[in-house]
N, C-alpha and C positions, 0 to 999 in steps of 0.2 A: 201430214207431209208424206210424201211420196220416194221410192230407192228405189235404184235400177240394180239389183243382185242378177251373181253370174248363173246360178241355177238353183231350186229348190233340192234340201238333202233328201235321203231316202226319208218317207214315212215310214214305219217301221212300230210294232209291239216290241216293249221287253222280251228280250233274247236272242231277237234276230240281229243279224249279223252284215247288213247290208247297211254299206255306208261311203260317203266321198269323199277326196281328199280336194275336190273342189276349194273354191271360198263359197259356202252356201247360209243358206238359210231356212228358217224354217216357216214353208207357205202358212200354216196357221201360228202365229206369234205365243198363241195359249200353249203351245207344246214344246216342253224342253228339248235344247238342243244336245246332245250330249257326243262325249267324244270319245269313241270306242278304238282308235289306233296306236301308235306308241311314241312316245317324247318325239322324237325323230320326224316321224309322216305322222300328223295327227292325221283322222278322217272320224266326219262328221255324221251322224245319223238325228234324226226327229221322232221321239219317243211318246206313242199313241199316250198321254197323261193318264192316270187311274182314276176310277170314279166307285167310289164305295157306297152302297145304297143297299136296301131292302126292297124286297119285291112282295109283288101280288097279284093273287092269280086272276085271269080275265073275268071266268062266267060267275065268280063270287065272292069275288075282293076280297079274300081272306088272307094275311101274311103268309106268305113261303117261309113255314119254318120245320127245315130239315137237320137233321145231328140229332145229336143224345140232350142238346138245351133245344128246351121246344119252347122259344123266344124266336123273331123274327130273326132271321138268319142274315148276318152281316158279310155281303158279297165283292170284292173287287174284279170289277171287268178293267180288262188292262187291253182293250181292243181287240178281242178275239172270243176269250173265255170267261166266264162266271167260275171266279175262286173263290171258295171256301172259305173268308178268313181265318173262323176259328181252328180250323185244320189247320194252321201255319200254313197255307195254300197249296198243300197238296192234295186237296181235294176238288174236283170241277162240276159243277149243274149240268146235268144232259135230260133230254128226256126218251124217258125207256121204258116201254113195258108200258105203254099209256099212263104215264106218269112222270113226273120231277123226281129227280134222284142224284146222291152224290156216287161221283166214280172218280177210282184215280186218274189223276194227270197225268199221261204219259204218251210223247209224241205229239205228231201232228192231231188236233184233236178232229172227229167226223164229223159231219152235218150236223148230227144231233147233239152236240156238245160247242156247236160255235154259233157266236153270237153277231146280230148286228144290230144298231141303235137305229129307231125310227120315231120320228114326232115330237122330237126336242123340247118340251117345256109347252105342248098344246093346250089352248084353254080345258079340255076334257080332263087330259094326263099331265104327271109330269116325265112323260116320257115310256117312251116299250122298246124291249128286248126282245126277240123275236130268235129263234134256231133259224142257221143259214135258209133251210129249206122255206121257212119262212108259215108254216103251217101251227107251229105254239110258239105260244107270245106269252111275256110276262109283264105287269106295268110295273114301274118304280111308284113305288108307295113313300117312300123318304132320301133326301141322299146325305151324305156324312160328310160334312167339312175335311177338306186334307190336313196331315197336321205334318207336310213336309212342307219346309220354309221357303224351300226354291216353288212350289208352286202354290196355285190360289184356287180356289173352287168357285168356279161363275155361277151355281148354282143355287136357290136358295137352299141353305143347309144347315147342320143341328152337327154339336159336336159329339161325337159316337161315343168318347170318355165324358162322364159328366162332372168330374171335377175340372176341366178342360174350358179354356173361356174363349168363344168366338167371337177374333176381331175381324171388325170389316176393312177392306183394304182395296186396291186399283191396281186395273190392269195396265197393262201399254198402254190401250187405246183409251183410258181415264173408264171402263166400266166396273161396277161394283163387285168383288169378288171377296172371300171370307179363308182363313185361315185359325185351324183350333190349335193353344196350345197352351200348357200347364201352366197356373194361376200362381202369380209370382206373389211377393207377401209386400205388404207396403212400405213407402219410405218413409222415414222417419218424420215428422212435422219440421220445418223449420223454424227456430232456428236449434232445436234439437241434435243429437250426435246426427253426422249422417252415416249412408250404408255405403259400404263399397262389393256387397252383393245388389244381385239382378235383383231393382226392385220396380214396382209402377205408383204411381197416384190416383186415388179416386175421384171419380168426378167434381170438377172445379176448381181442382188444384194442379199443377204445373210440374215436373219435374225440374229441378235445377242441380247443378253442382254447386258442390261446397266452395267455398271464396278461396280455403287456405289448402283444398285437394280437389282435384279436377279429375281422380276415380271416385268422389264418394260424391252419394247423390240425399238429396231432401226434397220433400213436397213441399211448395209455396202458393199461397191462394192467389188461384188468376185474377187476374183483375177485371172489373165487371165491365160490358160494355159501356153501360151510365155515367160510370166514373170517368173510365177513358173518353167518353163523349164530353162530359162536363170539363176533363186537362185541357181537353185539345181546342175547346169554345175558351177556355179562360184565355190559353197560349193565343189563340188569333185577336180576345181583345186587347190584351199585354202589345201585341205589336201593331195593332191598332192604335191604340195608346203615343206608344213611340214616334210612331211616325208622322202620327198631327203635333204632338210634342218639338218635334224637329222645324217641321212647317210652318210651327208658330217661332220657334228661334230664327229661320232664316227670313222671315217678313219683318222679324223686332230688326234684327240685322241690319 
């Protein structure tokens, strides 16, 4: 379906400070809207979404792994800059000195520390980072599930905690997107006590609430499509049934 909005809000990276008091929206729907003004005058900004991945370098496909764990180095670009996770993100990727390196974050960052995204998901790549100047590139070698609940990750992705379980989930537009997050403990069998903690079912079975508490939950075995196929064939010859049954009383009639 199609909206006639009065303007699109600013685009905008985390931190910036540009925003409308417009009624807006936000031109790409994947990127949260968020509301940086006060009770009174809301005003509206569209926050570039974060994309967490690993990198690798062009002429020898080797992981980009910088810091003191020399593991692939897990990066968040928030639309501008390559941070650091394990730094608690105050550290940023530039390249310096013919080389990849970390340097702190501070200010407007320089050509050699800003990034731009080119080749989206190409059958080659999945995807390159490129310095504004546009002369070193890096590819994305993996990217990491979000595990913030307001957004979804369009991307195929691995959850970066591996006790972290990733489900698959839909955007506005019905496309397949992924979301990681901590492995809840199961619910109880029914018709066993049930839980009134955060629990899930394992495959085949259904979550339900309890008859006599409607916060406490049990697992109950779905019901197969066979079976449901065979109610539903009995249920139409049952009224089948009926209704020559009728037809025959109103002829005796």
């Amino acid at each position: 379906c199609s909206q006639c909005v009065e303007e699109f809000c600013p685009a905008v990276v985390e931190g910036d400070t540009a925003c409308s008091t417009a009624a807006c929206e936000c031109e790409d729907p994947s990127w949260p809207r968020i509301d940086v003004g006060s009770s009174d005058k809301p005003c509206m900004q569209c926050v570039h979404p974060h994309a967490d991945v690993t990198l690798r370098r062009e002429e020898d496909g080797q992981c980009l792994a910088l810091g003191e764990i020399k593991t692939c180095t897990v990066f968040r670009y928030n639309g501008a800059v390559m941070l650091d996770k394990s730094s608690n993100q105050s550290s940023c990727l530039s390249w310096s000195n013919g080389d990849w390196q970390l340097i702190p974050c501070q200010g407007t960052p320089d050509s050699s520390a800003k990034f731009t995204r080119r080749g989206r998901l190409e059958a080659s790549t999945m995807g390159t980072f490129c310095t504004s100047r546009g002369k070193q590139c890096l590819n994305i070698k993996e990217y990491m599930c979000t595990t913030d609940p307001s957004q979804c990750s369009t991307e195929p992705c691995r959850c970066e905690d591996s006790s972290h379980v990733r489900k698959e989930m839909q955007t506005v537009n019905r496309s397949t997107c992924y979301l990681c997050t901590p492995s809840l403990p199961e619910c109880p069998l029914s018709p066993a006590a049930c839980s009134s903690e955060h629990c899930e079912c394992k495959p085949g079975f259904v979550k339900a609430r309890h008859r006599n508490d409607a916060l406490c939950f049990s697992c109950q075995p779905s019901v197969a499509p066979s079976i449901t196929g065979l109610t539903s064939f009995l249920t139409f010859l049952s009224a089948g049934a009926t209704f020559l049954l009728c037809v025959g009383l109103g002829v005796v009639v």
